[in-house]
TIKOL-450093 format. One record per atom (N, C-alpha, C): residue number from 1; atom name; x negated, z, y negated. Coordinates in steps of 0.2 Angstrom, whole numbers. Each point is the difference from the previous one (the first is absolute). Example, Ala and Ser with C-alpha at 12.3 -4.5 7.8 and 13.67 -1.06 7.14 Angstrom:
+-----+------+-------+-------+-------+
!  nr ! atom !    xx !    zz !    yy !
+-----+------+-------+-------+-------+
!   1 !    N !   -66 !    39 !    28 !
!   1 !   CA !     4 !     0 !    -6 !
!   1 !    C !    -4 !     0 !    -6 !
!   2 !    N !     2 !    -4 !    -5 !
!   2 !   CA !    -4 !     1 !    -6 !
!   2 !    C !     4 !     3 !    -5 !
+-----+------+-------+-------+-------+
***
This chain:
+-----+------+-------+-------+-------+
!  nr ! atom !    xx !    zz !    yy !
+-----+------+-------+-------+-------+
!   1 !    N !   636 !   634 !  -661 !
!   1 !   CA !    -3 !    -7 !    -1 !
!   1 !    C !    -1 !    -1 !    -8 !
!   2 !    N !    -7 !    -3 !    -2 !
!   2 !   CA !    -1 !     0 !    -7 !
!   2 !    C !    -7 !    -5 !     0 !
!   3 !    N !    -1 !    -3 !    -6 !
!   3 !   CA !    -4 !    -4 !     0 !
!   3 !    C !    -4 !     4 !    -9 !
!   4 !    N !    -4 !    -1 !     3 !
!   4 !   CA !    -7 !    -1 !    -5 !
!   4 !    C !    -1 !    -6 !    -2 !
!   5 !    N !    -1 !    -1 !    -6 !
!   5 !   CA !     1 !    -8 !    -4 !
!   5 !    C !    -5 !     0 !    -8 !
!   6 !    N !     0 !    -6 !     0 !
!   6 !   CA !    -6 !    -1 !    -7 !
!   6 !    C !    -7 !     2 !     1 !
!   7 !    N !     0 !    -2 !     8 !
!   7 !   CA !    -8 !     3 !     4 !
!   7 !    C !    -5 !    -6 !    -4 !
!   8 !    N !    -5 !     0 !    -1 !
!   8 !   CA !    -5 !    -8 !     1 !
!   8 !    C !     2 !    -4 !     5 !
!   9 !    N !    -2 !    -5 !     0 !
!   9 !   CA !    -1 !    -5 !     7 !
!   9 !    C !    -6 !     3 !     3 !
!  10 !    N !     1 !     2 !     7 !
!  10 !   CA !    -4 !    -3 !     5 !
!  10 !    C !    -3 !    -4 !     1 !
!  11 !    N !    -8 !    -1 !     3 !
!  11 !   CA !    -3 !    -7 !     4 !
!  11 !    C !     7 !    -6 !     4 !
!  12 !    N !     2 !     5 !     2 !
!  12 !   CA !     9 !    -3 !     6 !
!  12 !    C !     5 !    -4 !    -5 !
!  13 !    N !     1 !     3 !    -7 !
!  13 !   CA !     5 !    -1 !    -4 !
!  13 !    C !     4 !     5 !     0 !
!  14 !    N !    -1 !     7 !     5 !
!  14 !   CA !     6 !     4 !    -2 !
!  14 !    C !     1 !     3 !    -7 !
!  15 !    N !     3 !     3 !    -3 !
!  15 !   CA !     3 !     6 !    -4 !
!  15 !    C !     5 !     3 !     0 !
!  16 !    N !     2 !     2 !     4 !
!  16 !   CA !     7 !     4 !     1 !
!  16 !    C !    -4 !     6 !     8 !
!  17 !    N !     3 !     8 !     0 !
!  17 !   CA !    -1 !     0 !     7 !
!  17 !    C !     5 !     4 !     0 !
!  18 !    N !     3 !    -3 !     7 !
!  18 !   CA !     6 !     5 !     1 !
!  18 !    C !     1 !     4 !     3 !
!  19 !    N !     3 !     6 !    -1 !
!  19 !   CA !     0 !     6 !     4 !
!  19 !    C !     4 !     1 !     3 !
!  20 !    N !     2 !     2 !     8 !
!  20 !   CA !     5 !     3 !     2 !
!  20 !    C !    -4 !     6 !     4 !
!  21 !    N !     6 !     6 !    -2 !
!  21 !   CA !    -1 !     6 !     2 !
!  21 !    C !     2 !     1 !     5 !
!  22 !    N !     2 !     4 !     8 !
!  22 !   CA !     1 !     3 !     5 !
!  22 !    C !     2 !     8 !    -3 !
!  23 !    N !     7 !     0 !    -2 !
!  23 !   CA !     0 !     8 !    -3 !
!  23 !    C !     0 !     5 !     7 !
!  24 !    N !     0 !     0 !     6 !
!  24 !   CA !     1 !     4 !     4 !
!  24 !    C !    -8 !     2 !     1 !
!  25 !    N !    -3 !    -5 !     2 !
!  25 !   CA !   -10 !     1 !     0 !
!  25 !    C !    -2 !     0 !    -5 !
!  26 !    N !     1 !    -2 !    -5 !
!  26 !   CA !    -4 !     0 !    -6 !
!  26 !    C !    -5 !    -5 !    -1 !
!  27 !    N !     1 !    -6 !     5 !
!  27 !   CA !    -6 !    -7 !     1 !
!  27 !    C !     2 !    -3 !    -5 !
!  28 !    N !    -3 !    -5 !    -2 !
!  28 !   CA !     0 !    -5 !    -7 !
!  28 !    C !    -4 !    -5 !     3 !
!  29 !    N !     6 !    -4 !     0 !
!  29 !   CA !    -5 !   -10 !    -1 !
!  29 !    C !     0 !    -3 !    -5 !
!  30 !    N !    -8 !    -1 !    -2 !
!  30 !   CA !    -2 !    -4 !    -7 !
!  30 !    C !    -1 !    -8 !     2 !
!  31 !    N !     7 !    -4 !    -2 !
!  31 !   CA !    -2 !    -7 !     3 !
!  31 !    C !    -1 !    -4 !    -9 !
!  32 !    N !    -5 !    -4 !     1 !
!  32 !   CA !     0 !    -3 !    -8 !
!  32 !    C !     2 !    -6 !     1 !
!  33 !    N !     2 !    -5 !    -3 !
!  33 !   CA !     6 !    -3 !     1 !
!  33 !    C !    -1 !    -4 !   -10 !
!  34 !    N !     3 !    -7 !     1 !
!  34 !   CA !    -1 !    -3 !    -6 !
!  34 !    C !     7 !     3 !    -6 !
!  35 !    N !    -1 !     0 !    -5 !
!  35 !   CA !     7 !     0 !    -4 !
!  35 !    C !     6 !    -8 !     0 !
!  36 !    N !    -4 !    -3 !     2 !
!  36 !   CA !     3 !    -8 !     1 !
!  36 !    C !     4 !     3 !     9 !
!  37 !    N !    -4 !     2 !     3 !
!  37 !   CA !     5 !    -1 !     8 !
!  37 !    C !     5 !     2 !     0 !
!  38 !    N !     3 !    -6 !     4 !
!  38 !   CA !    10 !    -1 !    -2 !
!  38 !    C !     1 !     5 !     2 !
!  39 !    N !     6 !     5 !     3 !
!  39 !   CA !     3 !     4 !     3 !
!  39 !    C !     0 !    -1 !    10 !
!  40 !    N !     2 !    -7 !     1 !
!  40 !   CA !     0 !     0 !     6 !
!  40 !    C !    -9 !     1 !     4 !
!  41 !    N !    -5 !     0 !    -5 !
!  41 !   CA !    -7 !     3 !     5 !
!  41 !    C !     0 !     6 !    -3 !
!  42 !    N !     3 !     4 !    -4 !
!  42 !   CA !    -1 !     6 !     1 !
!  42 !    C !     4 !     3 !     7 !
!  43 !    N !     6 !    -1 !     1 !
!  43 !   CA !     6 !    -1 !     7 !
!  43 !    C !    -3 !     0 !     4 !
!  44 !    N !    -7 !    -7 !     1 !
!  44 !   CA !    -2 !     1 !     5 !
!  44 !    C !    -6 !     5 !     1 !
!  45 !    N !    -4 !     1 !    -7 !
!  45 !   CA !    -6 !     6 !     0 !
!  45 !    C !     5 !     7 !     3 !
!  46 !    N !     4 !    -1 !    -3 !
!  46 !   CA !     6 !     9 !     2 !
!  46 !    C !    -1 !     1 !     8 !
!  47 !    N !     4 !    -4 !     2 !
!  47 !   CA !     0 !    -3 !     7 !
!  47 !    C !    -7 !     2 !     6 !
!  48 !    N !    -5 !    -3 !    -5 !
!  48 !   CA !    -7 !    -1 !     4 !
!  48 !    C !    -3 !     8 !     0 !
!  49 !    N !    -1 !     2 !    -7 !
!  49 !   CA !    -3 !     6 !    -2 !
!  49 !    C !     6 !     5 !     4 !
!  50 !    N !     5 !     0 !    -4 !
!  50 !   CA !     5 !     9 !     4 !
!  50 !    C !     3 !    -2 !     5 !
!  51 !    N !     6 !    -4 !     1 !
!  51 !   CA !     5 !     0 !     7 !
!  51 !    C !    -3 !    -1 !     5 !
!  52 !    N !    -6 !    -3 !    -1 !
!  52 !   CA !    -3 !     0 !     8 !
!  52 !    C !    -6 !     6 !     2 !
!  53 !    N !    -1 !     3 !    -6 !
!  53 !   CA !    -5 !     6 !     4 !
!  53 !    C !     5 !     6 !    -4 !
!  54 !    N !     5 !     1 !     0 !
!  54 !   CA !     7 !     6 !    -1 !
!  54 !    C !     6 !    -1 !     3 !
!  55 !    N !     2 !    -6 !     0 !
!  55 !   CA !     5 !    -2 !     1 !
!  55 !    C !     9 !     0 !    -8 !
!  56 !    N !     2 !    -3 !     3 !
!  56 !   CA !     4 !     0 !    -4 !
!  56 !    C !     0 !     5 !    -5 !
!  57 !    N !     2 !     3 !    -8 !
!  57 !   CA !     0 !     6 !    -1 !
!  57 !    C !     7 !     1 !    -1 !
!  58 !    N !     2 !     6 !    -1 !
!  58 !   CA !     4 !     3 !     0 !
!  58 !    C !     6 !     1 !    -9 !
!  59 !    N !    -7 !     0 !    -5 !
!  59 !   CA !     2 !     0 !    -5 !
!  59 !    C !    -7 !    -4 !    -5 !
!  60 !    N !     1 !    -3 !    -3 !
!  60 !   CA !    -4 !    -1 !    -5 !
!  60 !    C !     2 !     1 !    -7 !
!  61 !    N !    -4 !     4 !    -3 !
!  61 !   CA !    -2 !     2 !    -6 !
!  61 !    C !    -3 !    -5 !    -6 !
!  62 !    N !     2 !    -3 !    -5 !
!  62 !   CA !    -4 !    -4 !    -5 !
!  62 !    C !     4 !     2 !    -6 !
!  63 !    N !    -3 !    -4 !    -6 !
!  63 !   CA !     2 !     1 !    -9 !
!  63 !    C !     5 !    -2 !    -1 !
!  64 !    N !     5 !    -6 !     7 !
!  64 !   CA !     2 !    -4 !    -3 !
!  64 !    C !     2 !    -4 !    -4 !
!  65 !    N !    -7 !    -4 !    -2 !
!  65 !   CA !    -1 !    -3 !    -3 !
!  65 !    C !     3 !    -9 !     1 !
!  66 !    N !     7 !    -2 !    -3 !
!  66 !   CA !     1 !    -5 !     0 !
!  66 !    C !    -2 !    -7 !     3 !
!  67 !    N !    -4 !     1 !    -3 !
!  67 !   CA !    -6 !    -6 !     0 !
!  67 !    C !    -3 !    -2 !     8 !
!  68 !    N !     2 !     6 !     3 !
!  68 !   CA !    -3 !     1 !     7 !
!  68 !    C !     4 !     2 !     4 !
!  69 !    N !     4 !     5 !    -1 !
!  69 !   CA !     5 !     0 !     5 !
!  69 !    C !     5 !    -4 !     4 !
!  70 !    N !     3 !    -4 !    -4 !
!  70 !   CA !     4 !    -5 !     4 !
!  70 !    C !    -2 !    -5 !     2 !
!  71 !    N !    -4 !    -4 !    -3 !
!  71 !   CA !    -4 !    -4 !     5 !
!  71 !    C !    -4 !     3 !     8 !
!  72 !    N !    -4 !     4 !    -4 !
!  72 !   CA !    -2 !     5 !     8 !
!  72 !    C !     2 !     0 !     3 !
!  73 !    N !     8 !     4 !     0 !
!  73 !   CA !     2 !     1 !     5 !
!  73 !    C !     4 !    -6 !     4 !
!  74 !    N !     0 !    -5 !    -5 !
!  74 !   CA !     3 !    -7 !     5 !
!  74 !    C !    -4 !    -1 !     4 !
!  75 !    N !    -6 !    -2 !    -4 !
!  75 !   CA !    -7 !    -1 !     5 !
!  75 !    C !     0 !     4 !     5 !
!  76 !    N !    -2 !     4 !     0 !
!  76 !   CA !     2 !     3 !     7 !
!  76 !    C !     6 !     1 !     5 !
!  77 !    N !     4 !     0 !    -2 !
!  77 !   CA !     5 !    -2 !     3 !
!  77 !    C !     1 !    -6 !     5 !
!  78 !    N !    -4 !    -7 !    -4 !
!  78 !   CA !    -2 !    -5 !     2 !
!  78 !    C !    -4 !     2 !     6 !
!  79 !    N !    -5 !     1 !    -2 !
!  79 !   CA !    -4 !     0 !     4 !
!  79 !    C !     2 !     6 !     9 !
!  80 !    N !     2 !     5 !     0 !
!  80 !   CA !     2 !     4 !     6 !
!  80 !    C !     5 !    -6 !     3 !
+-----+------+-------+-------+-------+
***
């Protein structure tokens, strides 16, 4: 999981896209996403995009990037 960032705007407003990879397949979801979107609609973009067409994963892989991790993962937490 990794974000692309300091995109232009969009028509939509986006600038960010986020990537989550499938290391097993090698698939990749590019969802674009605002830099302002709090943490719990990314939780529920996770949710929408990967848990429900993989299912749970098993391990997830990111930079660890403070700023994003622990809220994330409350959000989601919340949200399951």
């Amino acid at each position: 999981m990794d974000f692309v960032t300091k995109l232009p705007k969009s028509s939509q407003g986006y600038d960010v896209i986020w990537v989550i990879v499938d290391r097993l397949t090698k698939s990749a979801i590019f969802t674009p996403i605002r830099e302002t979107d709090p943490m719990d609609k990314l939780a529920r973009i996770y949710l929408k995009e990967v848990v429900t067409r993989h299912g749970i994963p098993v391990s997830i892989i990111s930079d660890r990037d403070p700023r994003f991790a622990s809220n994330f993962w409350r959000s989601l937490q919340n949200a399951l």
